[in-house]
N, C-alpha and C positions, 0 to 999 in steps of 0.2 A: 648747460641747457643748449638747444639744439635751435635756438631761435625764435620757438614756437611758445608762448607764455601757456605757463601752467594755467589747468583748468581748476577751479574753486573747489574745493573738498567740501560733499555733504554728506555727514555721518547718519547712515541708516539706522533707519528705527529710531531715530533720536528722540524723541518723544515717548515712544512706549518704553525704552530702557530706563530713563530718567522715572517713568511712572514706577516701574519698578523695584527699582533699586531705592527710591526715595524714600518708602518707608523705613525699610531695618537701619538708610543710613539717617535716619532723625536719631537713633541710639546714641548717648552719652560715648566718646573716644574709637566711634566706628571709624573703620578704614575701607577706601575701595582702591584694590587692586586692578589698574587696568593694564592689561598686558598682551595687547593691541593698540600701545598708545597712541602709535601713527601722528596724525598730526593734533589730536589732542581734545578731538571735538567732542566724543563722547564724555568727556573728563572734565571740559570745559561745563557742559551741561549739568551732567551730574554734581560738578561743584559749586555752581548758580545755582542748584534747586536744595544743594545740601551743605549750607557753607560750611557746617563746622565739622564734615566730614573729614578723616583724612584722606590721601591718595598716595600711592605708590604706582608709578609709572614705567613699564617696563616695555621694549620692543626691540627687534632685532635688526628692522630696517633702517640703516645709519644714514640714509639720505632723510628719510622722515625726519627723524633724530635731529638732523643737522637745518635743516628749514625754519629760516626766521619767522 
């Protein structure tokens, strides 16, 4: 980092994607594929509203990736 603290990640549309997707994942052994995982907010959400969904988390940005 360059000294300057990172700015807070807020995952757009968060809200209406969770409204979304929340129905088909109430289905028995659904999966969501999120492949934008970035820092995880969408996924985060999506898995608060659908706990027993599963997730597959895919993304190419390795600094994302690597961010505690």
């Amino acid at each position: 980092m360059d000294g300057r603290q990172a700015a807070e990640h807020v995952p757009v549309m968060c809200a209406r994607i969770v409204q979304l997707l929340s129905v088909p994942l109430q289905a028995p052994h659904s999966v969501y594929a999120d492949c934008t995982l970035g820092l995880g907010g969408h996924a985060e959400a999506i898995l608060d509203a659908c706990p027993h969904a599963g997730l597959i988390g895919i993304d190419r940005d390795q600094h994302a990736l690597e961010r505690p």
